[in-house]
C-alpha positions as CSV (number, residue, x, y, z in Angstrom):
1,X,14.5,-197.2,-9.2
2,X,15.1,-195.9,-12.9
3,X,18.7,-197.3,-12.9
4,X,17.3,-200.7,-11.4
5,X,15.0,-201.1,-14.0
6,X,17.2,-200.0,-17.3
7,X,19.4,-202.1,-15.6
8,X,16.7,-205.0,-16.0
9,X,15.4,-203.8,-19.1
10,X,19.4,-203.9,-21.1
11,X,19.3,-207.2,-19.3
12,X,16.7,-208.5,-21.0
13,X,17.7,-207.4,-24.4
14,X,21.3,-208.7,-24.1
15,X,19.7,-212.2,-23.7
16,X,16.9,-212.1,-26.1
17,X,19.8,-210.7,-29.0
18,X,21.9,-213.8,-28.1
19,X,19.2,-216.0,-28.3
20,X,18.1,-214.5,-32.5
21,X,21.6,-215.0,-32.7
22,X,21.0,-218.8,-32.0
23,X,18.1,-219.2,-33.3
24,X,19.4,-217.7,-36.5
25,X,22.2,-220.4,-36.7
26,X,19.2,-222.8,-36.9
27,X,17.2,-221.6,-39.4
28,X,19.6,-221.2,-42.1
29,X,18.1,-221.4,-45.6
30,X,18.3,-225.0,-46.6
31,X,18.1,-226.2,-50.0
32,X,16.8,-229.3,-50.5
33,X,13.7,-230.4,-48.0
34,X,13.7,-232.9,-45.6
35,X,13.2,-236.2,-46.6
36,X,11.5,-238.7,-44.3
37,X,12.0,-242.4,-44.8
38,X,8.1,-243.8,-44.4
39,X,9.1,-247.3,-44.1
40,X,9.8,-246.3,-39.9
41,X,6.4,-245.9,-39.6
42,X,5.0,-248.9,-41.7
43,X,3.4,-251.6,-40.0
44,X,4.1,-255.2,-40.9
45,X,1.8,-257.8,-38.8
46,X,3.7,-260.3,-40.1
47,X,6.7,-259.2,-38.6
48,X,5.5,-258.3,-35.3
49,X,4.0,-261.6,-35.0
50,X,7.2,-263.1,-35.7
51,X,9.1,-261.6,-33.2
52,X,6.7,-262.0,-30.3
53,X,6.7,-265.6,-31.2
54,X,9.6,-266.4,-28.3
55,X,7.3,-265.0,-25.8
56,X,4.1,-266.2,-26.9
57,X,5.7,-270.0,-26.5
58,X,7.2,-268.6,-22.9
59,X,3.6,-267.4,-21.9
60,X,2.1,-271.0,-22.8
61,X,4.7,-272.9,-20.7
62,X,4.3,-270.7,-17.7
63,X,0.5,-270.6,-18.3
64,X,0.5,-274.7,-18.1
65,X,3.8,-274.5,-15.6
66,X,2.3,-273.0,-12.4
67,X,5.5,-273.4,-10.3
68,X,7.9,-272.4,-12.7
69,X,9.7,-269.0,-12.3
70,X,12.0,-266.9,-14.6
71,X,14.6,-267.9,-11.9
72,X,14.0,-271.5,-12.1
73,X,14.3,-271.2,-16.1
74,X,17.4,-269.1,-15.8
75,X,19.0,-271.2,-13.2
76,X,18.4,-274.5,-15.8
77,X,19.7,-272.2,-18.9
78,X,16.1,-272.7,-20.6
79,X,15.9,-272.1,-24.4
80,X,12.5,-270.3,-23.6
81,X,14.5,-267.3,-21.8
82,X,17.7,-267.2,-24.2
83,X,17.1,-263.7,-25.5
84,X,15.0,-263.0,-23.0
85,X,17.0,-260.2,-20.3
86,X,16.0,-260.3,-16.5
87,X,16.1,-256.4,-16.2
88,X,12.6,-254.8,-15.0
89,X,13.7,-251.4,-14.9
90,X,11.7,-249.1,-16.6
91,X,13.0,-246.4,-19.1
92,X,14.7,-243.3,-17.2
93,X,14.6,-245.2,-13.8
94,X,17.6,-246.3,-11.6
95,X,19.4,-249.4,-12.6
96,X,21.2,-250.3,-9.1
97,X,21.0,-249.2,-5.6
98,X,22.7,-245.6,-5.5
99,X,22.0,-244.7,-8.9
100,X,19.9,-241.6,-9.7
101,X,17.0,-241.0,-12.1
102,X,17.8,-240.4,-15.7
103,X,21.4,-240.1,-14.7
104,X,21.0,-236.3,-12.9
105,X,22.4,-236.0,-10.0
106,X,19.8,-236.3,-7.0
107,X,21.3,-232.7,-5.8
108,X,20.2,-231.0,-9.1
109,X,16.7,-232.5,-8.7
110,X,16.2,-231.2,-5.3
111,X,18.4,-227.7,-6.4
112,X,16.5,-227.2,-9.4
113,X,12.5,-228.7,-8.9
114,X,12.6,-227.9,-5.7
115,X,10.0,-230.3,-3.1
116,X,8.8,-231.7,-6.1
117,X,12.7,-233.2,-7.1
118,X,12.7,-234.3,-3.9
119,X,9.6,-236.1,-4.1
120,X,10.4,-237.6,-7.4
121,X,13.6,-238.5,-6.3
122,X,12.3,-240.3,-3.5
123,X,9.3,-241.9,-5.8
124,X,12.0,-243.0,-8.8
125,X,14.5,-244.8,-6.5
126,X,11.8,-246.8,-4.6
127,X,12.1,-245.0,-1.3
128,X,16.1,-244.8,-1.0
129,X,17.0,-242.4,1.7
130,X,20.5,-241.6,0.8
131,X,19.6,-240.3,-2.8
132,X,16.5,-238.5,-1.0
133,X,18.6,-236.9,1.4
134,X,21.2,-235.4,-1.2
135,X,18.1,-234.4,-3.2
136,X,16.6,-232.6,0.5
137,X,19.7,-230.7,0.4
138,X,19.7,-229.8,-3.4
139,X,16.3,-228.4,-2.1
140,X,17.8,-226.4,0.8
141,X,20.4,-224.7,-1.5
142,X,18.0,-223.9,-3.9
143,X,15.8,-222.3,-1.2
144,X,18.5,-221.0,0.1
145,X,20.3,-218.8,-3.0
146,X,16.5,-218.1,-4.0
147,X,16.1,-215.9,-0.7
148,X,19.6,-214.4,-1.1
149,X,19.0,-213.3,-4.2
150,X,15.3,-212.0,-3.8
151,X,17.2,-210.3,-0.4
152,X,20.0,-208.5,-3.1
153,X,16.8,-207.4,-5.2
154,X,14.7,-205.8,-3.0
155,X,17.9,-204.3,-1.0
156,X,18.7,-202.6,-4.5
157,X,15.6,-201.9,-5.2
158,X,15.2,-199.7,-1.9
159,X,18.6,-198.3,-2.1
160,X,17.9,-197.0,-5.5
161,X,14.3,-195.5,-4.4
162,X,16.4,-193.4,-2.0
């Protein structure tokens, strides 16, 4: 039991010394402060207004148009739609059929987050079974080296008590 846990214990302190050594590469003195440029975060109504016009004419048409879809206006190369792009993807979510979220493979997510990359696997690529199948066996791995590796712990754990 001793051995396991100095064993654990010079573990530990390897990793936390590498990480000051990283963190120390960070925070390096610096000489002159950080400068932020304000004008990111300056509002101009004006501005806004401007560049929402295109839709606000698009929203009257359609509002007065009841029949008129963004297909029909894209299929008759409408000046109302010209900068306007079709994609309704969110941020982060799967572009095409097979793709998986935020670009991680749907094995990590299952491997790594266990049922709950599985269920947002399942969730992000509106129900598609392939990509929640390779995230079910991401979970199974996972599971799986977890319980061999809590198996080599408590073996050496025993084996050391005796």
């Amino acid at each position: 039991m001793k051995k396991f846990i100095l064993k654990s214990v010079s573990i530990i302190l390897a990793i936390s010394l590498l990480s000051a050594q990283n963190f120390n590469i960070y925070a390096a003195n610096k000489t002159s402060p950080v400068e932020f440029d304000e004008s990111v975060f300056s509002f101009d109504e004006e501005l806004l207004n401007a560049e929402l016009s295109e839709l606000d004419d698009l929203d009257a048409f359609v509002e007065s148009n009841t029949n008129v879809t963004f297909s029909t206006l894209e299929e008759e190369a409408s000046l109302l739609i010209a900068n306007i792009e079709s994609q309704a993807t969110p941020m982060g979510m799967p572009d095409g059929a097979g793709e998986p979220p935020l670009g991680i493979p749907s094995f990590l997510w299952g491997c790594v987050f266990g049922v709950l990359g599985l269920l947002l696997v399942y969730i992000a690529t509106d129900n598609n079974k392939e990509e929640a199948k390779k995230a079910m066996w991401g979970c199974l791995a996972g599971t799986a080296v977890s319980v061999i590796i809590y198996v080599v712990a408590i073996a050496a754990v025993e084996s050391s008590s005796n």
